[in-house]
C-alpha positions as CSV (number, residue, x, y, z in Angstrom):
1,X,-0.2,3.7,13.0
2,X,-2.9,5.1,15.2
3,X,-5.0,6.2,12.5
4,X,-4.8,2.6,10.9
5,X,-5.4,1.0,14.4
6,X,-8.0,3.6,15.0
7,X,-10.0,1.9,12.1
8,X,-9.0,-1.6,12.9
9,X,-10.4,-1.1,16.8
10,X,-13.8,-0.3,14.7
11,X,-13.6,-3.5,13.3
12,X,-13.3,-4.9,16.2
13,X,-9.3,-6.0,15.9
14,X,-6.4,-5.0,18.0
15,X,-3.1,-4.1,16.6
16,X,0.0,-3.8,17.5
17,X,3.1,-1.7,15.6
18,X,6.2,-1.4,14.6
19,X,9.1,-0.3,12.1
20,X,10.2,-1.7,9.0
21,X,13.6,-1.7,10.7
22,X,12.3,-4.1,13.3
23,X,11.2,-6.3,11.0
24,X,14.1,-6.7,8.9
25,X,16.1,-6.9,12.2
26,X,14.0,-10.2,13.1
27,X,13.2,-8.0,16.8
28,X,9.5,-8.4,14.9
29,X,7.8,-11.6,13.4
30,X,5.6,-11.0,10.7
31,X,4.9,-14.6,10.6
32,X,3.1,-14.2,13.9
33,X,0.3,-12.5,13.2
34,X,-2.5,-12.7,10.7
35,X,-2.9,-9.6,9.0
36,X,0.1,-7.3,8.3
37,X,-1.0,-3.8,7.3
38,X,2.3,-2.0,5.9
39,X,2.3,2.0,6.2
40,X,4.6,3.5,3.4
41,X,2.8,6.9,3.4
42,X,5.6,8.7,1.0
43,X,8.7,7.1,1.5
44,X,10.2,7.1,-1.8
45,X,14.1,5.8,-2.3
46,X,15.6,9.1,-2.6
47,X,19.1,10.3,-3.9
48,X,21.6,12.0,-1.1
49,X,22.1,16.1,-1.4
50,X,24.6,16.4,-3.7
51,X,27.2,17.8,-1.3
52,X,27.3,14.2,0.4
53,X,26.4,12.0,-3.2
54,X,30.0,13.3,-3.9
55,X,31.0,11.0,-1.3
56,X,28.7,8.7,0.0
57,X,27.4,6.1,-2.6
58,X,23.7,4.5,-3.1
59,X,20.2,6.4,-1.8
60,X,18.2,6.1,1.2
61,X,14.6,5.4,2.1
62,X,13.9,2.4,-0.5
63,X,10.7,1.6,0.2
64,X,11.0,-2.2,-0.2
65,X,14.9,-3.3,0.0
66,X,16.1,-6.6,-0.7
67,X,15.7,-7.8,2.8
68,X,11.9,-6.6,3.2
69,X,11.2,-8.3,0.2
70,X,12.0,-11.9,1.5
71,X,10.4,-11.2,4.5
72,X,7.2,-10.3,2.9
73,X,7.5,-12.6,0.4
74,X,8.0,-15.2,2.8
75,X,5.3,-14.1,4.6
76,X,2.9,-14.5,2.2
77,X,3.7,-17.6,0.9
78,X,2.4,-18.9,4.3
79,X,-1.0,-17.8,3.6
80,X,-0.4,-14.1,5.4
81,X,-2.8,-11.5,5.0
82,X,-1.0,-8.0,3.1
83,X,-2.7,-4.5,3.2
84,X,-0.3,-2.3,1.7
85,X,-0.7,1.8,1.0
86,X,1.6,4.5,-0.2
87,X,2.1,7.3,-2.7
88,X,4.9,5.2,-4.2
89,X,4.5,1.9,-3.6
90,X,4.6,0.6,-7.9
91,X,7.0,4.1,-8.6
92,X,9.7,2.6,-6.2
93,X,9.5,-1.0,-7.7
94,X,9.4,-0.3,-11.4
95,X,11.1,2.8,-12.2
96,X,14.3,1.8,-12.0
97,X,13.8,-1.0,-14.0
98,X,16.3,-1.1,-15.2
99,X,18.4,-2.4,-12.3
100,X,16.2,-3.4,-10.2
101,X,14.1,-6.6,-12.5
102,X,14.1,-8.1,-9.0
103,X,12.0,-5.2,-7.6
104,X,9.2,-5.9,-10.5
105,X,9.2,-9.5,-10.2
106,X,8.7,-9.2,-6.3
107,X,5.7,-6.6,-7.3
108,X,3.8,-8.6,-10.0
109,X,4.6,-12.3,-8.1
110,X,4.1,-11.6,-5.0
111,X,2.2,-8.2,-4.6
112,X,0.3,-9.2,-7.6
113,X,0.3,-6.0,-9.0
114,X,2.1,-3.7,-11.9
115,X,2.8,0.2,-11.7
116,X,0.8,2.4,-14.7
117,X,2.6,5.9,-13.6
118,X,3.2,8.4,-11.1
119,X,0.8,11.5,-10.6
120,X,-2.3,9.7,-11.3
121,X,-4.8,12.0,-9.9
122,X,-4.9,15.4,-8.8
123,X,-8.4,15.7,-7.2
124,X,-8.0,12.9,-4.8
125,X,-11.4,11.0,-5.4
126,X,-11.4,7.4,-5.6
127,X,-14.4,4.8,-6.4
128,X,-14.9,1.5,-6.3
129,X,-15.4,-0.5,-8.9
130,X,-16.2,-4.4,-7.9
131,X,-18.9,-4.3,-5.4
132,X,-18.2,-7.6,-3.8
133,X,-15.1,-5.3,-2.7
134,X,-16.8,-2.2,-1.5
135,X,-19.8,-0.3,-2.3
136,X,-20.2,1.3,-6.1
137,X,-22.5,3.7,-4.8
138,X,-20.2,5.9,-2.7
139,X,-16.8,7.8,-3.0
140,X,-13.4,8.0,-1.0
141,X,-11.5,11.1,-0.6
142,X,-8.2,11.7,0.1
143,X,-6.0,14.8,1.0
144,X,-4.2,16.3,-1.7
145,X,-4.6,20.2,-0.4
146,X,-2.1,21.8,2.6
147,X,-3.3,21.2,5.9
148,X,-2.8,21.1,9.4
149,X,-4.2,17.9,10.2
150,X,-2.8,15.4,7.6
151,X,0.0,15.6,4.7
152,X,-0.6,16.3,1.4
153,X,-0.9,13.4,-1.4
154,X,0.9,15.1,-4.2
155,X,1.6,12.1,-6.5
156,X,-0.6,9.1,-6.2
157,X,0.4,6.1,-7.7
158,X,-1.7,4.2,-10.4
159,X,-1.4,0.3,-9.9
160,X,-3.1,-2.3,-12.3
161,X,-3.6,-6.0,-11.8
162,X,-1.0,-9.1,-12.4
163,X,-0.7,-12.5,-12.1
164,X,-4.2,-12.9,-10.9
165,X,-4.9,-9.9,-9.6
166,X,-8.0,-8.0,-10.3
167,X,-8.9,-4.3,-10.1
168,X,-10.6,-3.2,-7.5
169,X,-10.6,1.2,-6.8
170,X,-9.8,3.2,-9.7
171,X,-9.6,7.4,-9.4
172,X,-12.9,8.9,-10.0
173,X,-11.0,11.7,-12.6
174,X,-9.5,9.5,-14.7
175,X,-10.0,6.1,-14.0
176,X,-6.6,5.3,-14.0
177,X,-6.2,1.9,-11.2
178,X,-6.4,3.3,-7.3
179,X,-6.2,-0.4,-6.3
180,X,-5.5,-3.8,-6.9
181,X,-7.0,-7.0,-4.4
182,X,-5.9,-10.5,-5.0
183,X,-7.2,-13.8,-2.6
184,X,-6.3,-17.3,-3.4
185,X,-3.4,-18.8,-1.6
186,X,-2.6,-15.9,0.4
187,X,-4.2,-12.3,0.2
188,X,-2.9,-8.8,-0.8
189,X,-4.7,-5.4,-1.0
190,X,-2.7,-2.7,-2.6
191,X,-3.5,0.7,-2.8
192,X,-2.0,3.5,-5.1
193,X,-2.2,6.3,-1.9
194,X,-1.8,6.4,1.7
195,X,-5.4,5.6,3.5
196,X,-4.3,7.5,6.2
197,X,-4.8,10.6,4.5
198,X,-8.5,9.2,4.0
199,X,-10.5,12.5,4.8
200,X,-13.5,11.0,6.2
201,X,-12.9,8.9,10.0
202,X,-16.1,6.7,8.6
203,X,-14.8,6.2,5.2
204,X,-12.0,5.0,6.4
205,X,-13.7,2.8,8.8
206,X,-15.6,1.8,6.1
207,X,-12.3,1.0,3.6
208,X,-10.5,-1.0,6.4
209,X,-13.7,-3.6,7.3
210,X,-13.7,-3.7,3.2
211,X,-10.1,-5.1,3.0
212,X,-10.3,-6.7,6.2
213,X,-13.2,-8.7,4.6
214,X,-11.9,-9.0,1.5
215,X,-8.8,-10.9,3.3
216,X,-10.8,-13.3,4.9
217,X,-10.4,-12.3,8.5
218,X,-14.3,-10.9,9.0
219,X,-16.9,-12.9,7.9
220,X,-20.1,-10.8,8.7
C-alpha cells in the first residue's frame, strides 16, 4: 500500500487502505470512494499441505471469492473506478474452469478481461501499445530477479481484452497482453503483474497518473 499510495501522493491524491477482509466484512465501503486500487501481488488460491488436506477440506488465499466478487461487481456497476494488479489475477479466475464458470463470467463481465496463460514473460519488460494510454516511446520494468528490496515476479499473467475491453500493455518479449483498460459506464484497468514491483519510483509514477487518467479522475 505505501508504494501504491506513494505514487498516488505524486498525483496529487490521498489514499487510504485496507484489507480485503475488511471489505468483505462491510467494516470498509468501497462504494465510498472513487477509485479503488486492489493489491493482489501473488496471492494465488492455494491447496493445504497435504498433512492437513487429509482433513481439512477446500484451499485458501482465493484471490477473488464469491463474496469479493459482488462487492466489486456491485461496485462497479455504480460507475466505480477499478485498478487491479497481480501475478494471478486471470490464472485464479479461469483455471479452474471447470468449477468455477462464475469466476470467468465475473472476469470477462465485469473485469472486462480474459486470461491467455500463466508465465508469460520471463524478462519483465512491458510496453505500451495505445498511446492515448501511456507513452509508446518508453518501457516499464518489473522485478523478476532475487532481491532485497522487492519480491520477485516469477509468473506474470497474460490478460487479453473482453466485452469491450481493449488492449492496452503487452510484454516487450513476446507480446503476449500485459494489460487490459476498459471506460464506458464504469472503468477498470487490469494488469497481468504487480506494479508494485515496478523497478523505477518515476515509472511508476508515470503508470499510476496513466491509469488514473485513463479512469477519468485527472483531467490534465
Amino acid at each position: 500500500p505505501f508504494v501504491h499510495g506513494t505514487s498516488l501522493k505524486a498525483c496529487g491524491l490521498s489514499f487510504s487502505s485496507a484489507s480485503d477482509e475488511a471489505v468483505i466484512d462491510s467494516i470498509v465501503n468501497l462504494s465510498d470512494y472513487p477509485m479503488v486500487d486492489l493489491i493482489l501481488g501473488k496471492e494465488k488460491e492455494t491447496g493445504w499441505p497435504k498433512p492437513v488436506a487429509d482433513s481439512i477440506n477446500g484451499t485458501e488465499f482465493k484471490v477473488f471469492p464469491a463474496e469479493m466478487q459482488a462487492l466489486i461487481q456491485r461496485y462497479c456497476e455504480g460507475g466505480g473506478s477499478l485498478f487491479l494488479s497481480g501475478s494471478y489475477i486471470g490464472t485464479d479466475l479461469f483455471s479452474n474452469s471447470e468449477r468455477d464458470s462464475a469466476g470467468i463470467k465475473f472476469a470477462r463481465g465485469t473485469l472486462r478481461f480474459a486470461w491467455a496463460t500463466g508465465h508469460a514473460a520471463r524478462t519483465g519488460v512491458v510496453v505500451s501499445v495505445d498511446s492515448s494510454f501511456y507513452r509508446t516511446d518508453q518501457t516499464i520494468q518489473f522485478n523478476v530477479e532475487l532481491s532485497p528490496d522487492v519480491y520477485i515476479v516469477e509468473a506474470p499473467d497474460a490478460l487479453i481484452p473482453a466485452e469491450g475491453g481493449k488492449q492496452v500493455m503487452r510484454y516487450a518479449e513476446n507480446l503476449f497482453g500485459a494489460g487490459v483498460a476498459y471506460k464506458e459506464e464504469y472503468g477498470v484497468v487490469a494488469l497481468g503483474f504487480p506494479f508494485e514491483t515496478i523497478l523505477d519510483t518515476r515509472a511508476r509514477d508515470d503508470l499510476m497518473r496513466a491509469i488514473i487518467r485513463f479512469l477519468g479522475l485527472l483531467t490534465e
